[in-house]
N, C-alpha and C positions, 0 to 999 in steps of 0.2 A: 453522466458521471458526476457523483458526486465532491463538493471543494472540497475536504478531507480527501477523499481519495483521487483525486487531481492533483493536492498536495504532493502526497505520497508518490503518485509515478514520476513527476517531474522533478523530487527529491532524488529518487535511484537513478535517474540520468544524467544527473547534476554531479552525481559521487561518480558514475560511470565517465563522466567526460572530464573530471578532475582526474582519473587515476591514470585513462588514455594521454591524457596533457601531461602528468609528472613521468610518464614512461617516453615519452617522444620527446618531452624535454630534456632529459639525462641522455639521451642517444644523438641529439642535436650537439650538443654539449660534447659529447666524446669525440664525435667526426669530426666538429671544428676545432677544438683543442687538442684534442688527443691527449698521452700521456697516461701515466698508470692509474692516478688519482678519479680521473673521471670515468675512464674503463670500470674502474672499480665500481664506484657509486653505481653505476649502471645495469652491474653485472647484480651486485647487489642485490637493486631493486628490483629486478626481472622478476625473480620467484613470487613476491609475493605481490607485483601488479599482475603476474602470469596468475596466481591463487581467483586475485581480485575478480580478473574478469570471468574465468572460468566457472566461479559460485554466483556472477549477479546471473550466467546462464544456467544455472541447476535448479531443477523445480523442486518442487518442496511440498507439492498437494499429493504425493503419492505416501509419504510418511503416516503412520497410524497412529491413535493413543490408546492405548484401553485400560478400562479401571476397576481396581478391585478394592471392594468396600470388606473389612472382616464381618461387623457384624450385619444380618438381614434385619434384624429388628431393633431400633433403638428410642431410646426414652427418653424425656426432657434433661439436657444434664447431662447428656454422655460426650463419650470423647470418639468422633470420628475417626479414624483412622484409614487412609487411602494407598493403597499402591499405584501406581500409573508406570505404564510400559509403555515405551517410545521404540515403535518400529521401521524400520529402513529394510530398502530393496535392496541396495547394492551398499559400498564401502569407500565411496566418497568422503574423502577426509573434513569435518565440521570441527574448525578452533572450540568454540565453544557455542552454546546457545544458551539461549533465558527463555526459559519457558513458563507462563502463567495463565491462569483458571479466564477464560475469556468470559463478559460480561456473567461473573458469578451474580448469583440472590445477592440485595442491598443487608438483610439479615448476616445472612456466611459473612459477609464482609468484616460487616459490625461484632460478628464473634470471636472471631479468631483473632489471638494477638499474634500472632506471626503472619508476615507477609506471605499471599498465596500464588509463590512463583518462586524459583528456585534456576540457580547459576548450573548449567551442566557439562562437563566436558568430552565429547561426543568424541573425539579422533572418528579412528576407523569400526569401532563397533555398529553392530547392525541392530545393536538393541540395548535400550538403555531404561534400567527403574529407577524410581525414585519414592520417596514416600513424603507425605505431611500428613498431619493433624491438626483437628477442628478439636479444640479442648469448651466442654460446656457448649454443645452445639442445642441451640434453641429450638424448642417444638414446632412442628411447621412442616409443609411438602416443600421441599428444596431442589430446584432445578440445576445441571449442571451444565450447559451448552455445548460447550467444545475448551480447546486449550490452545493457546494464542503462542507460538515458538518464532523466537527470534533470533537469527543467524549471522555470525559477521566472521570477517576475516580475519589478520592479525593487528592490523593498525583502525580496527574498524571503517576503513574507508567505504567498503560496501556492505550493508546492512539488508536483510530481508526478513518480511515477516508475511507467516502465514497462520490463518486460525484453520487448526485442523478438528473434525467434528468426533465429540465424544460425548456424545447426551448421556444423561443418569440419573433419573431423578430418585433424590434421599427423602425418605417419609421418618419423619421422627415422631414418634407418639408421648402422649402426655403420662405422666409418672401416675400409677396405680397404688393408692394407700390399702394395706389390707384391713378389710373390716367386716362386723358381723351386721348384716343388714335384718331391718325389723318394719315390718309395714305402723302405717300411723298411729295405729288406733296402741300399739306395742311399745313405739320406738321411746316413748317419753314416759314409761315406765319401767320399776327399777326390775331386778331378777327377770329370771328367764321364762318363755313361756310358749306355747305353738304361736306359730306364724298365724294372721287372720287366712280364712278361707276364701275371702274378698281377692286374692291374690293369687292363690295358689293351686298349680294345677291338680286334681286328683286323678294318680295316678295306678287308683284302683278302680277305676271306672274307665272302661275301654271303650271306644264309639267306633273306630275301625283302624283301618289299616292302609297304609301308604308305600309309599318307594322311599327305601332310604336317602338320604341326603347325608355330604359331609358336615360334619358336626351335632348331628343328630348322639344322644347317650347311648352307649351301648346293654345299657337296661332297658332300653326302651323295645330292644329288639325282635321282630316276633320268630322265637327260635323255632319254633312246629314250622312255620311256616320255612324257614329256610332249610329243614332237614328234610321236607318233602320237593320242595322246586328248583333250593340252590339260590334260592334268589334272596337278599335281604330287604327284610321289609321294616317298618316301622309303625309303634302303633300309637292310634291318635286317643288322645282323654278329654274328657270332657270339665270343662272350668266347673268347680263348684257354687261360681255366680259368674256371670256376665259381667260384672262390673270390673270397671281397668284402673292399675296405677298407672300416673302420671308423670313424670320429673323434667323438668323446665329449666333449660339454660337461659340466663339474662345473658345477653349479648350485646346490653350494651358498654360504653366504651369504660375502663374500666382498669386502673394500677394493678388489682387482683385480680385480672382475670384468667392467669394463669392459675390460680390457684380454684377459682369458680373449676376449671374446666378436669382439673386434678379430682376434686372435688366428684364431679358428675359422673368421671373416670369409672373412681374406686366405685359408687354405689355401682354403676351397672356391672362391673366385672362382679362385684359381690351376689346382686340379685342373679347370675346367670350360673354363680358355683351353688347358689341354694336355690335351684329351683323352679324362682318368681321369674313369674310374666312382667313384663310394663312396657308401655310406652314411651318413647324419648321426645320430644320438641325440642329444638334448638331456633332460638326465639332470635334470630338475627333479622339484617337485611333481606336476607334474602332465608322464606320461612325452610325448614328441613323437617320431617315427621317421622321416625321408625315407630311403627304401630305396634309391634310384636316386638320382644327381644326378650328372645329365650335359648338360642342354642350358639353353640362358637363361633359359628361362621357370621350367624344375627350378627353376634358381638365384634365381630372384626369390621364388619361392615362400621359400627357404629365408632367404633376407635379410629376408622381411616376416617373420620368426616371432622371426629373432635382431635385430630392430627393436623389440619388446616382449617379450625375453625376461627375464626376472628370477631372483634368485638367491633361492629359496625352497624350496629341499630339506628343509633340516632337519636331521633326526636321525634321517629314515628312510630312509636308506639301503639298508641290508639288505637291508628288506623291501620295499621298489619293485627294486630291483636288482639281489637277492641268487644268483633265478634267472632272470636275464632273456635270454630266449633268443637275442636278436640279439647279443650279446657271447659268446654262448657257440658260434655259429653262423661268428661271424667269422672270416676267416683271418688278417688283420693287423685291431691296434686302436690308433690312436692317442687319445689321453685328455689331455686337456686340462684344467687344474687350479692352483691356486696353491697350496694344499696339500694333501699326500698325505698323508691318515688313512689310519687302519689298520684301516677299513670298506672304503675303496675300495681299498685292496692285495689285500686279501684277495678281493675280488670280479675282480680284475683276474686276479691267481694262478690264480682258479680258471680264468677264462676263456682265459688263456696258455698250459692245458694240450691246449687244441683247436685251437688259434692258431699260425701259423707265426711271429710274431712281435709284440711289444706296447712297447708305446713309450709315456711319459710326460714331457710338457710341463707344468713345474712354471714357472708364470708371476710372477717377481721385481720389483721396482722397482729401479732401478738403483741400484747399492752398498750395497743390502741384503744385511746378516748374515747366516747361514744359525745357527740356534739348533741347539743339541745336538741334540735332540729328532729337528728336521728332518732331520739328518747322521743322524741314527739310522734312521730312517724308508726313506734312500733309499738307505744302505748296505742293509738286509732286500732293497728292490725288486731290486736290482741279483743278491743271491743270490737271487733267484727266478725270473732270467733276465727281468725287466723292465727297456728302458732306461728309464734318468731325464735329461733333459735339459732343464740351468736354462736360464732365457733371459731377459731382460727386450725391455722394448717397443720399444727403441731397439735390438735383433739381429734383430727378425720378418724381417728381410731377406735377413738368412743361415740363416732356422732350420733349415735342407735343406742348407748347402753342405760342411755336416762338420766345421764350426769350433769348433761348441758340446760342451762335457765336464759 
C-alpha cells in the first residue's frame, strides 16, 4: 500500500471514529445529566451521525459515467463540448458530490479556462448530467481516463472518493486551408496551366482491375464489370512516369509548428481533391513514411498521424536523415520548415542532385523580420538551385498561384 493511499484510509477512520465519539458523547451526556436540553442535542445529532455512518458503508464502485462528445470530428480551435451521465443502481440519498475529469491530458488542462469538475446535487435521483466545455481545444490525440467523484454528508464529516472508469480518447485534427495545388515545375508561375505529368495519374490508361476499397472514386469504377458479377471492382492506371512527389515535414522544435503542420494539412487534402499522387515524410524523432496518398481513406490515415504529430527532432538530423533514401529517390521534394539550418540544406543539396526539382516553404508569422542569418541561409539555398519560398498563415491560399518571392 501505497503512503498516499495509507493516508487516505487512515483518514476515513479517523472521521469514522470522530463521528462514533461525538454520537456516544452526546448520549453519555444525556444519561448523566439528563434534561430536555441534552436529550435534544442528542436527538439532534442522531440523524446525521445515523446519515454519517451509513454512507462511510455505501460503496460507490458500482456508479457508471458515460460521455457524449457532439462533434466526431474536430479541428484545431474548436470548442468541445461534453455531456457526462452519472448512473446509480438504487436511490440512496447523496447531499451532494464533486465530480472531476481524473488525471486528464496536461494540454486539456492548460486549455480550458474553466475548472474541469463541477458541484452536483445528487439527492435521490438515479441519474444525473451535466455538461462542460473545452473552448479552443488544441490539436493533439487526447486521453480521457475516468472521473474522480467525491461524496460527503451534511457536515462533511465523512468524505469518500472513488475514481470511476470512463476512457475516451479525443483526436483533434489540424485546420485545413483550402487551396489550389500545382506541382513544381507550375507552382511558381503565374496563370493557369495542366498539372505536370510527373505527377499525375492517367486515367485513360487502364492496366487492370482490383477489389474496391473504401475511398476508392466512384469514377473509377468498373461498371461492366459490376453489372455482369454484382461485384464492384476498381480500375488500376498506369502513372504516366515513375517518378514521385515528395513533401517533408520538419519536425523539428519549433513556435510555428503548428502552422508547419496546417500548412502540410491543406497541400495533401488539396493534392487528394485534384488527383495527385505524393508521398508524405514526417521527418521527426521518430521517422513516419506514407508512400502513396491518393484516396480518402490514404488521407485519413495521414490526418490521424499529423493529429499527434509533434516537433521532437532535435539535433539529429543528420543522422535520421542524412542518408535517407526516400528523399534521395524523389523526383520533386517539397519540404516544409520555419527554419532552414544548415543540416537540412545540406541534406536537401544532396537530394536535389537526383531531383528534378526541390522547393522550400519557409513558414513566417506575419510582419516578421527576416534576421541576417536567415537572408544568409536562403541566399546559399537558392545558389544550390533550391527554391525558398516565405509565406505566412494568412497566404496558405495562394502558396501555388506564383505570387510568393
Amino acid at each position: 500500500m501505497t503512503i498516499s493511499r495509507l493516508r487516505y484510509v487512515s483518514g476515513r477512520i479517523l472521521r469514522l471514529m470522530l463521528v462514533v465519539l461525538l454520537l456516544l458523547s452526546t448520549l453519555a451526556f444525556g444519561i448523566i445529566e439528563g434534561g430536555f436540553v441534552t436529550w435534544f442535542v442528542f436527538f439532534m445529532l442522531l440523524p446525521f451521525s445515523t446519515y454519517s455512518l451509513l454512507l462511510f458503508f455505501t460503496p460507490l464502485k458500482k456508479m457508471k459515467i458515460e460521455r457524449s462528445i457532439e462533434q466526431e470530428h474536430m479541428r484545431n480551435g474548436d470548442s468541445l463540448k461534453m455531456t457526462m451521465t452519472l448512473k446509480r443502481n438504487n436511490r440512496w440519498p447523496i447531499v451532494y458530490a464533486v465530480i472531476r475529469e481524473a488525471k486528464p491530458s496536461e494540454v486539456l488542462v492548460n486549455a480550458t479556462t474553466q475548472p474541469m469538475q463541477r458541484l452536483l446535487v445528487v439527492g435521490f435521483k438515479k441519474e444525473v448530467k451535466w455538461t462542460y466545455e473545452i473552448e479552443e481545444i488544441p490539436r493533439g490525440e487526447h486521453y480521457l481516463q475516468g472521473v474522480e467523484i467525491t461524496v460527503s454528508d451534511f457536515f462533511g464529516w465523512i468524505k469518500k472518493t472513488q475514481i470511476i472508469p470512463a476512457k475516451r480518447t479525443v483526436v483533434v485534427y489540424p485546420n485545413v486551408t483550402k487551396m489550389i495545388f500545382r506541382p513544381l515545375d507550375m507552382s511558381m508561375q503565374t496563370g493557369t496551366g495542366p498539372v505536370s505529368s510527373a505527377i499525375v495519374r492517367d486515367t485513360t490508361m487502364v492496366s487492370g482491375l482490383r477489389e474496391y476499397q473504401p475511398g476508392d472514386r466512384m469514377s473509377w469504377v468498373h461498371w461492366k464489370t459490376f453489372a455482369k458479377t454484382g461485384e464492384l471492382r476498381t480500375k488500376e492506371f498506369e502513372d504516366q512516369q515513375s517518378q514521385d512527389l515528395c513533401l517533408v515535414l520538419d519536425c523539428s522544435p519549433s513556435a510555428l509548428f503548428e502552422e508547419q503542420v496546417e500548412f502540410v494539412a491543406s497541400i495533401l487534402n488539396a493534392s487528394v481533391r485534384q488527383q495527385i499522387t505524393m508521398a508524405f515524410l514526417s521527418a521527426g524523432r521518430n521517422r513516419v513514411l506514407f508512400e502513396a496518398i491518393q484516396t480518402e481513406s490514404q488521407l485519413q490515415e495521414v490526418m490521424f498521424h499529423l493529429a499527434s504529430v509533434q516537433d521532437d527532432l532535435g539535433d539529429s538530423v543528420n543522422r535520421l536523415y542524412g542518408q535517407d533514401r526516400t528523399l534521395a529517390n524523389a523526383a520533386q521534394i517539397l519540404f516544409v520548415t520555419s527554419e532552414l539550418t544548415t543540416d537540412w540544406l545540406d541534406i536537401l543539396t544532396k537530394a536535389s542532385k537526383s531531383s528534378r526539382a526541390c522547393s522550400c516553404f519557409v513558414i513566417r508569422s506575419k510582419g516578421q523580420v527576416m534576421s541576417t542569418q536567415e537572408k544568409a541561409m536562403e541566399k546559399l539555398a537558392r545558389t544550390r538551385g533550391i527554391r525558398v519560398n516565405t509565406i505566412a498563415k494568412e497566404q496558405f491560399t495562394e502558396a501555388f498561384m506564383g505570387v510568393l518571392k
